[in-house]
RORO-114503 format. One line per field, with one value per atom (N, C-alpha, C, CB): x, y, z; residue number from 1. Coordinates in nm, 3 decimals. Each point is the difference from the previous one (the first is absolute). Glycine has a CB too. Layout:
<rs>
px <- [X:...]
py <- [Y:...]
pz <- [Z:...]
nr <- [NUM:...]
</rs>
This chain:
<rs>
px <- [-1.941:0.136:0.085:-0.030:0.107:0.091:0.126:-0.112:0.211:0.080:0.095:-0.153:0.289:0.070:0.093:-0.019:0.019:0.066:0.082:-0.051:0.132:0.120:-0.035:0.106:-0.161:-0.069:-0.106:0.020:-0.060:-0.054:0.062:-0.173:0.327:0.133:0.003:0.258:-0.238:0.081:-0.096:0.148:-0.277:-0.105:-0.038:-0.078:0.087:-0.045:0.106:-0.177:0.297:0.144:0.055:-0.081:0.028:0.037:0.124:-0.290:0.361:0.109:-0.089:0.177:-0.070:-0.028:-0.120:0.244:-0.349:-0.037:0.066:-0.170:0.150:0.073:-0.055:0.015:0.040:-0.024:-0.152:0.242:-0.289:-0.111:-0.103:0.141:-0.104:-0.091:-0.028:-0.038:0.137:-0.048:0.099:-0.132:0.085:0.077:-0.067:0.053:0.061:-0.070:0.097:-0.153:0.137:0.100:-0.135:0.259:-0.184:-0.125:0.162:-0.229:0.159:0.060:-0.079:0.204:-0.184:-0.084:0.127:-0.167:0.115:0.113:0.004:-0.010:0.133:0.060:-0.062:0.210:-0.236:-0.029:-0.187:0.216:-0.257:-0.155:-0.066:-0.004:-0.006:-0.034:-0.153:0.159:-0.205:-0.106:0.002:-0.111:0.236:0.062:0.068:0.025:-0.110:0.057:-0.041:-0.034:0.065:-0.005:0.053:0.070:-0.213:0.052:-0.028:-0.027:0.071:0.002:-0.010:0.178:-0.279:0.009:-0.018:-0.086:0.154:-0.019:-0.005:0.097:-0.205:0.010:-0.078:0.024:0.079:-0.133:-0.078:0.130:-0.278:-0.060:-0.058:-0.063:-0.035:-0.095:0.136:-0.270:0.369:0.109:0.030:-0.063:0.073:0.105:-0.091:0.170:-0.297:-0.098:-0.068:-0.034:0.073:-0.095:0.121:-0.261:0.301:0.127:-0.120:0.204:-0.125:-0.061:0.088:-0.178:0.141:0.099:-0.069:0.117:-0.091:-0.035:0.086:-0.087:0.048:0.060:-0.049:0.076:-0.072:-0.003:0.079:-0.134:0.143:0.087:-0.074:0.096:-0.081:-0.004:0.127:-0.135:0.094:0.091:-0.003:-0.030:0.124:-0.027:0.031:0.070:-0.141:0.041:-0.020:0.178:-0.280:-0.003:-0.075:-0.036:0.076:-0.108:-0.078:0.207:-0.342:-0.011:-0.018:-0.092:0.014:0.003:-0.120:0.054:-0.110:-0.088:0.062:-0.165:0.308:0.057:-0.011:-0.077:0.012:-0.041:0.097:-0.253:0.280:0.122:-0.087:0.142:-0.096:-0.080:0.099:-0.110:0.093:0.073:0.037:-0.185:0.095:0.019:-0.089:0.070:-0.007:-0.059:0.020:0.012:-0.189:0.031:0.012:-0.188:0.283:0.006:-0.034:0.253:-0.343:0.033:-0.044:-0.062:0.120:0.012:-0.022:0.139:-0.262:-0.017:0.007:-0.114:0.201:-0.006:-0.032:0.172:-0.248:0.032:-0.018:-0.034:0.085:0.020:-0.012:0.131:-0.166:-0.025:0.062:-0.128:0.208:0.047:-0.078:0.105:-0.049:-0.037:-0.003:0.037:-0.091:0.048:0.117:-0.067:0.142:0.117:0.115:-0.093:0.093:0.089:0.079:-0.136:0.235:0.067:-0.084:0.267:-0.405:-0.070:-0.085:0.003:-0.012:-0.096:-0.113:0.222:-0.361:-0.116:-0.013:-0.128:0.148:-0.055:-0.172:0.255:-0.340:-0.121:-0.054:0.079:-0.021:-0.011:0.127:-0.157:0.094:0.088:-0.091:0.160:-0.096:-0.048:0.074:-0.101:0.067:0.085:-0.046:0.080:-0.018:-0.033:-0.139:0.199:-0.280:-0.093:-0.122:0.150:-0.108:-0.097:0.046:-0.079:-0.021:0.005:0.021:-0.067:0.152:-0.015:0.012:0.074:-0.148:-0.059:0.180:-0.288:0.282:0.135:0.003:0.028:-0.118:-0.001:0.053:-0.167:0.203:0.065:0.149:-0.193:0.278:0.151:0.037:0.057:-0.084:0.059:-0.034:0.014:-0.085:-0.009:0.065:-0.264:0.239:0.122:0.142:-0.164:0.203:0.164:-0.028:0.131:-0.226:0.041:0.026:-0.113:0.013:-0.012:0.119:-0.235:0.295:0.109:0.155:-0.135:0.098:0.112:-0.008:-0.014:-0.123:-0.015:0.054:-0.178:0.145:0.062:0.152:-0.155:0.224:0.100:0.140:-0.142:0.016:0.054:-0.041:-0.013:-0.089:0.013:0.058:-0.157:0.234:0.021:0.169:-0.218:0.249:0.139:0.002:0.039:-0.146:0.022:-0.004:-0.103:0.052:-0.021:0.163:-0.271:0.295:0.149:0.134:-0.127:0.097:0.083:-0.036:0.034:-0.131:-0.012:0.056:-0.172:0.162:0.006:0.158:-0.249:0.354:0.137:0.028:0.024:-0.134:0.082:-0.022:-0.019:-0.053:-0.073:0.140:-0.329:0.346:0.120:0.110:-0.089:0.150:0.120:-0.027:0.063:-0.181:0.019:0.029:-0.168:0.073:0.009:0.194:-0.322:0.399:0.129:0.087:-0.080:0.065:0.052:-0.026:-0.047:-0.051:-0.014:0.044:-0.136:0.133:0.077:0.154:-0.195:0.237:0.177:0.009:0.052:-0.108:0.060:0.025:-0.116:-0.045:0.004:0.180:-0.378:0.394:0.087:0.114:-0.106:0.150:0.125:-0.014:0.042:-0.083:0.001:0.062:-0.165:0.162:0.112:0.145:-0.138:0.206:0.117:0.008:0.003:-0.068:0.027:0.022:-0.153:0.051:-0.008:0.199:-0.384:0.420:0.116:0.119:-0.132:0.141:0.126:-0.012:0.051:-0.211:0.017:0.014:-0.126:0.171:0.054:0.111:-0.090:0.168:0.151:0.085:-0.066:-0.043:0.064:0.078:-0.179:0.300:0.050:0.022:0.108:-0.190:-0.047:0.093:-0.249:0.300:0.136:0.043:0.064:-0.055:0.091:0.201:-0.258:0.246:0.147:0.062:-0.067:-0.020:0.061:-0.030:-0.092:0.205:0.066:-0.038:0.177:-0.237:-0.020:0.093:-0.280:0.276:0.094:0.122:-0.172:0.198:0.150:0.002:0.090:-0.066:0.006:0.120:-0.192:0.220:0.111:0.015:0.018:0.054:0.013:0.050:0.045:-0.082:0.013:0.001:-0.112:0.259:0.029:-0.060:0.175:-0.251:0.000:0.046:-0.043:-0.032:0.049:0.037:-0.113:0.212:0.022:0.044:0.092:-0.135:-0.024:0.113:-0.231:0.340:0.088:0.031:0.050:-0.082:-0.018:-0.127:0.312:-0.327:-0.105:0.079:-0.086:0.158:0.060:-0.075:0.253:-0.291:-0.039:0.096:-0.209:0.265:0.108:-0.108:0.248:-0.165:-0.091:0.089:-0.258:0.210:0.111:0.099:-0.144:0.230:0.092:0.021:0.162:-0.171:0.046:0.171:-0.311]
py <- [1.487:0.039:-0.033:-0.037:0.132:-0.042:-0.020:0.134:-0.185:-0.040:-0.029:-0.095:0.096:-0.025:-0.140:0.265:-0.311:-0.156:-0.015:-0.058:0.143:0.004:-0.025:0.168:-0.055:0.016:-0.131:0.244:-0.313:-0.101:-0.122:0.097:-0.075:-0.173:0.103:-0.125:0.236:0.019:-0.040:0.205:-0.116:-0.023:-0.155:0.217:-0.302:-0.145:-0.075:0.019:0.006:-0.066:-0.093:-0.009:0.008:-0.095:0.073:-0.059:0.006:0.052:0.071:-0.230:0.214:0.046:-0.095:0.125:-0.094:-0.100:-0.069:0.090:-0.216:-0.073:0.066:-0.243:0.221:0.024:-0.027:-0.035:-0.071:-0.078:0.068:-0.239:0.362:0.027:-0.016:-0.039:-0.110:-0.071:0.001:-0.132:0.126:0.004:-0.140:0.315:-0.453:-0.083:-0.028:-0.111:0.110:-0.109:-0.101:0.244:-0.330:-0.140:-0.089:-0.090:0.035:-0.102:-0.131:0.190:-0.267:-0.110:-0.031:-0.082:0.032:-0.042:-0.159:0.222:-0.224:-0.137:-0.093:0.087:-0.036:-0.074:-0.035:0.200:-0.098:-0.013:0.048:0.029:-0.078:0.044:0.114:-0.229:0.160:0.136:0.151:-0.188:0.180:0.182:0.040:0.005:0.080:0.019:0.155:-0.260:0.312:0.177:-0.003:0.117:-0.055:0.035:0.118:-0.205:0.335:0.163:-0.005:0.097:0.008:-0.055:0.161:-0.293:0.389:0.112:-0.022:0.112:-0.076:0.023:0.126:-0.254:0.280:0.106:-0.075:0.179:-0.128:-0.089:0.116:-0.241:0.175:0.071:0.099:-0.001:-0.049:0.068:0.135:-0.110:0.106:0.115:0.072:0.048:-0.050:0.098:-0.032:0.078:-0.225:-0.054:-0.049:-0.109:0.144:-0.068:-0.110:0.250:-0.354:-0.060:-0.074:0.005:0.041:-0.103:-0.129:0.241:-0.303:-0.125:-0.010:-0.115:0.013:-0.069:-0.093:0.157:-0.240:-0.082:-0.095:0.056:-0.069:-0.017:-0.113:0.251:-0.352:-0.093:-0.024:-0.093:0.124:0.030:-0.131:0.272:-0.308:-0.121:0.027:-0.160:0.173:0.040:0.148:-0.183:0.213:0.155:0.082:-0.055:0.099:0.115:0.106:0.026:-0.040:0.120:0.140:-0.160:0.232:0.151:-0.003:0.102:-0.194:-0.043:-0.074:-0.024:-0.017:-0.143:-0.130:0.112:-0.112:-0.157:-0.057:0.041:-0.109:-0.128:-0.119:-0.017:0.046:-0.046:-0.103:0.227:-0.354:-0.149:0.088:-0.269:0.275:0.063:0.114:-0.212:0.354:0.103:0.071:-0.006:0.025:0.016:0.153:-0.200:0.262:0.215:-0.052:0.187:-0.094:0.041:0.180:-0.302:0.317:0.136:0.035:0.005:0.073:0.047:0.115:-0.139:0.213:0.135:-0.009:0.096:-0.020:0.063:0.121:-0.174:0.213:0.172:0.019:0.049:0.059:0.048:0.062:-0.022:0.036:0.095:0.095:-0.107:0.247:0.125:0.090:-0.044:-0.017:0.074:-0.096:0.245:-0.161:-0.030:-0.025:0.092:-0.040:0.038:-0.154:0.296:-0.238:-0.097:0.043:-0.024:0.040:-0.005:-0.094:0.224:-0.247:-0.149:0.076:-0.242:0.179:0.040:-0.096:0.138:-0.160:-0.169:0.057:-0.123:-0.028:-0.036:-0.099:0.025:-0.089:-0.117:-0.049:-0.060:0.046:-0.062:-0.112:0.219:-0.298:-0.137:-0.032:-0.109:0.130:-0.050:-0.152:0.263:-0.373:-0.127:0.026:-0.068:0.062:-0.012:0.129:-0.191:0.271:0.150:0.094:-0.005:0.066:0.066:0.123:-0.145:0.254:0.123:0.106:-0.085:0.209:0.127:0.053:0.140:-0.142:0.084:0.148:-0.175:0.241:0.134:0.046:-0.005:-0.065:0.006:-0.002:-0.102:0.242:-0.050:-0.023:0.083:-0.110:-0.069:-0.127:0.171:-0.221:-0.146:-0.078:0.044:0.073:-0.099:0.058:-0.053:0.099:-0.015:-0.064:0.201:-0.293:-0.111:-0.141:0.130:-0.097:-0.118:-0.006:0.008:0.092:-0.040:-0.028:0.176:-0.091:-0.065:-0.136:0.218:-0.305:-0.123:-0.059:0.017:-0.002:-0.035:-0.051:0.182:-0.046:-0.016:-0.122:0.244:-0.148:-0.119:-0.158:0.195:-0.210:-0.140:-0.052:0.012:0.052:-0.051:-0.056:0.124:-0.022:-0.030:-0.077:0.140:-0.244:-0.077:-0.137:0.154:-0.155:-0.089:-0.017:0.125:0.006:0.044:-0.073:0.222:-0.216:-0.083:-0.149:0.203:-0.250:-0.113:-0.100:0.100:-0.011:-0.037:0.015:0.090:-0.028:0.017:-0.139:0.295:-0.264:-0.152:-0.143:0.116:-0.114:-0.134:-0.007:0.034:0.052:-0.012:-0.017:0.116:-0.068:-0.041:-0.121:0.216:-0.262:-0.137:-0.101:0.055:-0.034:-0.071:-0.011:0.082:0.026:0.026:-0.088:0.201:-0.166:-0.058:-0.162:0.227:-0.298:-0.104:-0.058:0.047:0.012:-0.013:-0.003:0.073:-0.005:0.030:-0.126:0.307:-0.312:-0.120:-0.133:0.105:-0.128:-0.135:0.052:-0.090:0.144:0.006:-0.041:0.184:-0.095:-0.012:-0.081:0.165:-0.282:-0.072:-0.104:0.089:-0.152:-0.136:0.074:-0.138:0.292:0.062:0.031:0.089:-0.062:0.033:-0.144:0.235:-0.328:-0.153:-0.011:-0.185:0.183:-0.051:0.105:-0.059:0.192:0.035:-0.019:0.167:-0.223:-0.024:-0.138:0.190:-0.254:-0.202:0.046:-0.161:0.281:-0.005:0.083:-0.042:0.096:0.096:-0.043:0.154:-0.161:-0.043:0.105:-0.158:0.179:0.112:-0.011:-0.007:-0.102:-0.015:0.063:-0.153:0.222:0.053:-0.019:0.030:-0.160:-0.048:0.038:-0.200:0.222:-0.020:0.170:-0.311:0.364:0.106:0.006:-0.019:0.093:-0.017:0.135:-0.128:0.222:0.169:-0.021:0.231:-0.074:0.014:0.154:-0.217:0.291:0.092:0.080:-0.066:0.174:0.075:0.093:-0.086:0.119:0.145:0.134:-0.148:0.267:0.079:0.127:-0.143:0.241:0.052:0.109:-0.113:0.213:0.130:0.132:-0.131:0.228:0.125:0.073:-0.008:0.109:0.072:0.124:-0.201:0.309:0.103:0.112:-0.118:0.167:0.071:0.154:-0.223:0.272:0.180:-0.004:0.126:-0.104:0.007:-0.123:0.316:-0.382:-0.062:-0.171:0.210:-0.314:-0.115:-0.112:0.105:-0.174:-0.114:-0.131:0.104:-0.177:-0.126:-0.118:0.145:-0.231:-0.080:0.013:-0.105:0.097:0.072:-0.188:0.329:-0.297:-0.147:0.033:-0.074]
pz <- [-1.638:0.029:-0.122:0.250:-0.340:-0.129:0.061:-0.189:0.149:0.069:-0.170:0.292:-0.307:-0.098:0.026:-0.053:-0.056:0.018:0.043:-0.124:0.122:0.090:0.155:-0.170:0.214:0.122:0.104:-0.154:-0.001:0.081:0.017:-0.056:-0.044:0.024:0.170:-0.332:0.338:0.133:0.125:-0.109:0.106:0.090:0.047:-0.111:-0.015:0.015:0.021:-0.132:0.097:0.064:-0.111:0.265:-0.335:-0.174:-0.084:-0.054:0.037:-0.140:-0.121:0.035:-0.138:-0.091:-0.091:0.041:-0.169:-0.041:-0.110:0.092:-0.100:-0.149:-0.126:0.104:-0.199:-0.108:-0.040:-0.026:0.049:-0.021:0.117:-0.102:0.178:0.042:0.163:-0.240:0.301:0.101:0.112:-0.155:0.247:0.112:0.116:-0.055:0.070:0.107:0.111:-0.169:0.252:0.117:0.099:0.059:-0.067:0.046:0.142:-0.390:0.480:0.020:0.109:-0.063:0.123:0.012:0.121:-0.277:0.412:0.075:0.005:0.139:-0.102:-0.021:0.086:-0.063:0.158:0.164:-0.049:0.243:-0.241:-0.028:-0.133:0.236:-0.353:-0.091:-0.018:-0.042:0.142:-0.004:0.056:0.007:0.018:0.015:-0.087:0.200:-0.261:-0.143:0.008:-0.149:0.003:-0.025:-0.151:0.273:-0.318:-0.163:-0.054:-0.051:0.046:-0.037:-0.170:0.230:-0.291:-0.117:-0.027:-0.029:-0.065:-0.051:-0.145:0.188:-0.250:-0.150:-0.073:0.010:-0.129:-0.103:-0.065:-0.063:0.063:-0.116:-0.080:0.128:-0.256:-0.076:-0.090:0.205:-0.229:-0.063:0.076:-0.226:0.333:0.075:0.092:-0.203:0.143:0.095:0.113:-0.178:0.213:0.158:0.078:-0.096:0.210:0.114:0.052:0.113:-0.072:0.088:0.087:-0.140:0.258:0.128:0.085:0.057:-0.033:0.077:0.097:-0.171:0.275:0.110:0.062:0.019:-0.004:0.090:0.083:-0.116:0.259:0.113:0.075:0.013:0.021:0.099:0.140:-0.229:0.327:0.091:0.098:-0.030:0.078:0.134:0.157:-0.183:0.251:0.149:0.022:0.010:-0.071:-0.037:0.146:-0.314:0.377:0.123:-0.110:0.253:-0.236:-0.045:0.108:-0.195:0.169:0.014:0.150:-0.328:0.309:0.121:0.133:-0.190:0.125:0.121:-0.043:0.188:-0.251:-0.032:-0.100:0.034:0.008:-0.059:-0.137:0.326:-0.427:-0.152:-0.013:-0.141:0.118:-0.076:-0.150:0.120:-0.177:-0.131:-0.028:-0.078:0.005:-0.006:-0.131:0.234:-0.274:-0.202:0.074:-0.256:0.148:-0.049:-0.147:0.158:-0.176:-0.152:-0.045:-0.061:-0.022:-0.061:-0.139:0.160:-0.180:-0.156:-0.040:-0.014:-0.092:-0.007:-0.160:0.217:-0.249:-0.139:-0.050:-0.031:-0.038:-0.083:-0.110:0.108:-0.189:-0.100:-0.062:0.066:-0.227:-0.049:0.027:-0.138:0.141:-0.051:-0.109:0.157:-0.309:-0.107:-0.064:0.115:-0.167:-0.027:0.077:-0.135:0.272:0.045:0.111:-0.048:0.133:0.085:0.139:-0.135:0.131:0.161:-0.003:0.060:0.050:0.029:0.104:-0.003:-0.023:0.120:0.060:-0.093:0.204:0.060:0.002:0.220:-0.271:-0.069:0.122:-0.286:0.343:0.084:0.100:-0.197:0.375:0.086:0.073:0.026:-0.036:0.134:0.083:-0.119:0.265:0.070:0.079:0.007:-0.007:0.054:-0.008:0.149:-0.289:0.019:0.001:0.088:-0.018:-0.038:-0.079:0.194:-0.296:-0.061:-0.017:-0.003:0.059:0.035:-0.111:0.210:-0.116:-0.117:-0.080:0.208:-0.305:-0.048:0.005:-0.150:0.169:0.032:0.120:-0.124:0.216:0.124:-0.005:0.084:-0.061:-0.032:0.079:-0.131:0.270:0.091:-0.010:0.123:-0.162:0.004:-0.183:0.224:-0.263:-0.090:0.026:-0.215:0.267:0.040:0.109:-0.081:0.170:0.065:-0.066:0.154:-0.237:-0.089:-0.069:-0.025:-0.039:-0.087:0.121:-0.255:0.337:0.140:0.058:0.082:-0.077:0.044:-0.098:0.133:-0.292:-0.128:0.030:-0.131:0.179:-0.011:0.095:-0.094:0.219:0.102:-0.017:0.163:-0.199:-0.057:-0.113:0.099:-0.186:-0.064:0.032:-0.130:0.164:0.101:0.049:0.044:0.035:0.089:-0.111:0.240:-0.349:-0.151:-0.046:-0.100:0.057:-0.028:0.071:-0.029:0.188:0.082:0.006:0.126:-0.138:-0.006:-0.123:0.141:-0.256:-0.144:0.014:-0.138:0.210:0.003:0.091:-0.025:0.155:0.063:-0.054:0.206:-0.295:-0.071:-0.096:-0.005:-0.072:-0.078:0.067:-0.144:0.224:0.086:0.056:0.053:0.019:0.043:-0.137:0.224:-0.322:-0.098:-0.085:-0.004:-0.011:0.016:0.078:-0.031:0.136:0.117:-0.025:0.164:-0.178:-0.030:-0.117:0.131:-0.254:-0.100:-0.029:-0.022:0.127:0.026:0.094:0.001:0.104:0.099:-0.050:0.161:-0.248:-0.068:-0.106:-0.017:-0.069:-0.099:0.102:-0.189:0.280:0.117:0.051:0.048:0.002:0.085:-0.043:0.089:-0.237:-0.028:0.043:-0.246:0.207:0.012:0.149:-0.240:0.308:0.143:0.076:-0.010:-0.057:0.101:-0.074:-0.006:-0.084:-0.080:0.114:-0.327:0.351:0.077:0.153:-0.181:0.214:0.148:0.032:0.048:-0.167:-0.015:0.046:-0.223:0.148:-0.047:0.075:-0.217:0.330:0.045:0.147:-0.142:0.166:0.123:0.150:-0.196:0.268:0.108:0.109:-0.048:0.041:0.146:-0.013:0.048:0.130:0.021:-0.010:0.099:-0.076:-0.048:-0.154:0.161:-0.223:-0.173:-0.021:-0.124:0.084:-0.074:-0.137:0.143:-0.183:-0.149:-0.079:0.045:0.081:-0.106:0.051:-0.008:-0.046:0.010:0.013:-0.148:0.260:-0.008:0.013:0.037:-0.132:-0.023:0.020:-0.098:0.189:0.056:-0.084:0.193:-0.176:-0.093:0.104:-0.223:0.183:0.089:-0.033:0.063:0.044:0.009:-0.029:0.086:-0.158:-0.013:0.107:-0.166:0.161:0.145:-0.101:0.241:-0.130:-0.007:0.064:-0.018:-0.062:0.036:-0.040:0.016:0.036:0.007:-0.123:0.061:-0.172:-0.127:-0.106:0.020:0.002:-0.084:0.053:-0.042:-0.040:0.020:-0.041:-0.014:0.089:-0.039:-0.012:0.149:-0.295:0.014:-0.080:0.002:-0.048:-0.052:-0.109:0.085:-0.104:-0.119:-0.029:0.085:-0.225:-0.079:-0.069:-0.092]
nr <- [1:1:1:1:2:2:2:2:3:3:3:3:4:4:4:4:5:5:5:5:6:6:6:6:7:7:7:7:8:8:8:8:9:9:9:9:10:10:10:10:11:11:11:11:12:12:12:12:13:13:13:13:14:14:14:14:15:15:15:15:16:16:16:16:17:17:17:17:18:18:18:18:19:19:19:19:20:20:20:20:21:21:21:21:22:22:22:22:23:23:23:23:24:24:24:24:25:25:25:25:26:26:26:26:27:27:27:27:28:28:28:28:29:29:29:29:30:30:30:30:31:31:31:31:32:32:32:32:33:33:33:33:34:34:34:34:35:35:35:35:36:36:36:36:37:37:37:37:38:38:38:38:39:39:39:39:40:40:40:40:41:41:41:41:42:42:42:42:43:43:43:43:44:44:44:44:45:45:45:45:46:46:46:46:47:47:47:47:48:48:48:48:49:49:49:49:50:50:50:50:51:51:51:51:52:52:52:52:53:53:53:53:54:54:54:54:55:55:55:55:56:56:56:56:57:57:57:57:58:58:58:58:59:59:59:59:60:60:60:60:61:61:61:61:62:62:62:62:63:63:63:63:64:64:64:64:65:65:65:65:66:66:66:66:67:67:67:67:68:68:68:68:69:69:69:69:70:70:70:70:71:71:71:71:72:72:72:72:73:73:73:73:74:74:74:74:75:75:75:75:76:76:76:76:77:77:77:77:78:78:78:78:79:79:79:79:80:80:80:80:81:81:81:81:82:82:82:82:83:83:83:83:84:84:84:84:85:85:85:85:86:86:86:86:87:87:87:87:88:88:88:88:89:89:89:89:90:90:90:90:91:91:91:91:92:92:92:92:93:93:93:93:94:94:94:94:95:95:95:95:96:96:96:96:97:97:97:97:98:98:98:98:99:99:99:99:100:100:100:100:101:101:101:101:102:102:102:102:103:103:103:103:104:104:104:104:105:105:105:105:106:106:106:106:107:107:107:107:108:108:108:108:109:109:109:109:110:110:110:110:111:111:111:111:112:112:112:112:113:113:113:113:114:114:114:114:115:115:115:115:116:116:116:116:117:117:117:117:118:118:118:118:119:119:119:119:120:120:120:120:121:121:121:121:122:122:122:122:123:123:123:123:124:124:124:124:125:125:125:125:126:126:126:126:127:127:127:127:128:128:128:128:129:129:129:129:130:130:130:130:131:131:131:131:132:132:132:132:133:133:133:133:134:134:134:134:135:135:135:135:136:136:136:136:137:137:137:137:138:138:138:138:139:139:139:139:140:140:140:140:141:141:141:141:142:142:142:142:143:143:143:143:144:144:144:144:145:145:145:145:146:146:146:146:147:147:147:147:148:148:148:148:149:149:149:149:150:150:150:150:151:151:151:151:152:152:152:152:153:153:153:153:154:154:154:154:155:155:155:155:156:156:156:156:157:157:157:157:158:158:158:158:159:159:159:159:160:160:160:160:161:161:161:161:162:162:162:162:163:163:163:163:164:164:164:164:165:165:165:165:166:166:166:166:167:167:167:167:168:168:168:168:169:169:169:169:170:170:170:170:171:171:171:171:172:172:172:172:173:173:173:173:174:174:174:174:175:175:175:175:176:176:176:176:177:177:177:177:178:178:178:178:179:179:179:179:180:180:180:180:181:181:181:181:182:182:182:182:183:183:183:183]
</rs>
């Protein structure tokens, strides 16, 4: 199946590639370090071999049978071939968790590059919430001497007045003409 590079950032769910060729998102959870996911796209052999990777460790995972997994490896291998000179790729090789399937089959590699994709998304989201928690933790610690400091200082009674509010009179509306304050 040839397929153009373009076609396979879209099919496989990856951006654009870096300069250098590479495309990764990885992340590792906070709670259990052994649920992790690391997506790895690169060119090699100077432009003429793609190669994709994956691998996914999942926790609490059901699979497809019912059965409830503590921990559950995915992994995913694709690779492709220049064609010539040109911007088409042949996929050469797919593995899915493990089996090897025929590439002459185009239905089974547009599953493969759809499982690709959907897993990698689920890498993608993880690698966003790892960074936001990590954020989030980084901002609280920074805020927290300034927040502990206006909730010393801050006086919440209801008895104590702190504004002043000033009344400010209204426009009114007379035939098409608008009256308002004249200084």
């Amino acid at each position: 199946m040839d397929y153009k590079i373009q076609d396979l950032a879209s099919k496989m769910g990856f951006g654009e590639l870096s300069d250098e060729g590479t495309y990764v998102s990885s992340y590792s959870s906070a709670e259990n370090p052994m649920i992790n996911g690391v997506a790895e796209i690169r060119m090699e052999e100077d432009g003429r071999l793609f190669s994709a990777s994956l691998y996914h460790r999942r926790g609490d995972y059901e699979a497809d049978d019912g059965q409830i997994y503590k921990d559950y490896e995915e992994n995913v291998e694709i690779r492709a071939m220049r064609i010539g000179g040109s911007d088409v790729f042949r996929i050469i090789h797919m593995e899915l968790d493990g089996q090897t399937h025929h590439v002459g089959n185009q239905a089974m590699i547009e599953l493969g590059l759809c499982i690709f994709h959907s897993r990698i998304v689920d890498i993608q989201e993880g690698a966003a919430a790892h960074h936001i928690e990590n954020a989030m933790a980084v901002s609280a610690e920074a805020n927290s001497p300034v927040l502990g400091h206006f909730r010393e200082n801050m006086d919440f009674s209801p008895q104590r007045s702190t504004g002043v509010v000033i009344a400010f009179p209204g426009r009114r509306m007379e035939g098409q003409k608008q009256k308002g304050l004249t200084v």
